[in-house]
Steps between C-alpha positions, in 0.01 A plus 500: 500500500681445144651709315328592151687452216481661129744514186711791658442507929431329779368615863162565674250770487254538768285755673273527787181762354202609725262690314189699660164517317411973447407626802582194702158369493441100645434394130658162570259427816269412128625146422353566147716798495814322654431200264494713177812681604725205555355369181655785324794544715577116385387573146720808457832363641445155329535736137790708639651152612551606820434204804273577797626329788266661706152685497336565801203811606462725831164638382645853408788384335691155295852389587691328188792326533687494135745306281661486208483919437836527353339668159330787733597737692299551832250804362464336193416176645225684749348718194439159329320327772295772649408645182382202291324392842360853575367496112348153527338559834314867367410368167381156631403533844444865601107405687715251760690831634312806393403580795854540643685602258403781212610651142807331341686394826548114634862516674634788705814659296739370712653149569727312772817299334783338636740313283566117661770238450688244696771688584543747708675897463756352712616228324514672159740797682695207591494322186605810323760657753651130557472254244636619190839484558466165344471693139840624569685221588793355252 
């Protein structure tokens, strides 16, 4: 992977997310509802500028695999996708899944991260502990 660059840093941002529709219903065994939902997924991280390397649905939950997050934290990054999806898939949608899911709720409050990158805990221990002696040489 490459590192992303801007004016004032350099590195990589990325982030494993699973997130489960309210109640854990099988909303995604609906390809109309699966369909919809990685429309907006796409939609929503294509305006935050954030890459989707991956998108894939079990059908009681969506696995994302993200890039580029470095202007979000993880929270704020999840409260963007699932609510603009959540609010697109009520106001739009609500007859494909009414009968599964009720009142205001499309995504169960919680959510599965897991930061990602090419390198692992190990080699930035050793990169820290180890290789900066070189800033203190004469």
């Amino acid at each position: 992977m490459d590192l992303i660059k801007s004016n004032h840093s350099i590195g990589e941002a990325c982030f494993h997310l699973q997130f489960t529709p309210a109640y854990r219903r099988a909303i995604f065994a609906r390809p109309r509802v699966m369909a919809l939902v990685r429309a907006y997924l796409l939609a929503k991280a294509s305006e935050l500028r954030v890459t989707v390397r991956a998108l894939e649905f079990g059908p009681d939950h969506v696995h994302l695999f993200v890039m580029d997050c470095r202007k979000y934290n993880v929270s704020q990054l999840v409260m963007e996708l699932k609510g603009f999806v959540s609010r697109m898939m009520r106001k739009n949608h609500h007859e494909l899944f009414n009968d599964l899911l009720w009142g205001d709720k499309f995504w169960s409050h919680g959510y599965f991260y897991r930061s990602v990158g090419v390198v692992t805990s190990e080699a930035i221990e050793h990169y820290i502990k180890e290789s900066q002696t070189k800033h203190w040489s004469t």
